[in-house]
N, C-alpha and C positions, 0 to 999 in steps of 0.2 A: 973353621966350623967343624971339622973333622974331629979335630981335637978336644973341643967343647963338648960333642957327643959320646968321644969317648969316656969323658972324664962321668958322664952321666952315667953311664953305662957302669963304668966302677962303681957310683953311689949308689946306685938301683942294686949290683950284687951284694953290697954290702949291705942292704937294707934288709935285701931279702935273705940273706944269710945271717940276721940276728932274728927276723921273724921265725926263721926254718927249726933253730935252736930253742924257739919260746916252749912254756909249756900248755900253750892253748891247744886244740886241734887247728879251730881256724885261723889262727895265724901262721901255723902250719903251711893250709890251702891257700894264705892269700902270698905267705913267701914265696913258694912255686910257682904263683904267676906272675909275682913281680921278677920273678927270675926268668923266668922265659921271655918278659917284656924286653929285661936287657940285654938276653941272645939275637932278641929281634934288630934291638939295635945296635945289635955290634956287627952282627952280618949286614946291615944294612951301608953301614960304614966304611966296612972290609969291601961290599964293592963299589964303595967312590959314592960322592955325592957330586952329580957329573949334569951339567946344561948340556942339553941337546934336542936333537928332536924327535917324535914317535917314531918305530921302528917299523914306520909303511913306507914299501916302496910306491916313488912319484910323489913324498909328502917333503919337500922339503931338499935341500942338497947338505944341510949340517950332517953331522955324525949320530947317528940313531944312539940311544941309549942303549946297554945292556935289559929288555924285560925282566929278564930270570931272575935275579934276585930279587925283584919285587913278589915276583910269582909262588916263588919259594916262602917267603915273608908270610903272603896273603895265606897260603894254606897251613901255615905255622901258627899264625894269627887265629884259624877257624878251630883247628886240634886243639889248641890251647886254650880257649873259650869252650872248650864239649868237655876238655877232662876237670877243669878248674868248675865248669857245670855239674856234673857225673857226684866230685867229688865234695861239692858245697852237697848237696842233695844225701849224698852217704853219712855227711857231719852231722846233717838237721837228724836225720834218722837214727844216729847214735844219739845225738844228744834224747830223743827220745824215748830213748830204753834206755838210758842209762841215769840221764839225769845231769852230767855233766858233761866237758867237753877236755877236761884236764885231762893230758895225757900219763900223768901218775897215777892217777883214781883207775882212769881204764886198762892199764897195764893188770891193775891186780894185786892180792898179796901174794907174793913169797909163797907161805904156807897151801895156795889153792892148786 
């Protein structure tokens, strides 16, 4: 199962790393969260995907799970939904004043 994860985890970068290169903006913003989706699941991976049971003491005599990584996850999870928010919100806004969203157009001439 590990391994199947990983392997997603490769295709999610690679995805997002042809999105990153595009010349949209927001393919841009949506590369970066598909890229942090697969950080999420590669950390997730790195620490085990492990049967056990909650980490209350008097719940149980199995071996509690590690929490923290999930912990870590979940507030990676929130940061990355506020700047991928933030930054969908700055897109609409350019595309408003400017009229497109091509990152060639916005770049400029040369001559300016």
């Amino acid at each position: 199962m590990e391994t199947l994860i990983t392997i997603l985890a490769g295709i999610l970068v690679t995805v997002a790393t042809y999105l990153i290169l595009s010349k949209s903006l927001i393919r841009v913003i949506l590369g970066t969260a598909i890229l942090s989706h697969a950080a999420h699941l590669l950390i997730i991976t790195m620490a085990g995907l492990k049967n056990g049971s909650v980490p209350i003491i008097g719940e149980g005599d199995a071996i509690p799970v590690d929490p923290l990584p999930q912990a870590l996850i979940l507030t990676s999870i929130v940061i990355s939904f506020a700047v991928t928010a933030v930054s969908l919100v700055l897109a609409y806004r350019t595309y408003q004043e400017t009229g497109t969203d091509k990152l060639d157009e916005l770049r400029g001439d040369r001559n300016e």
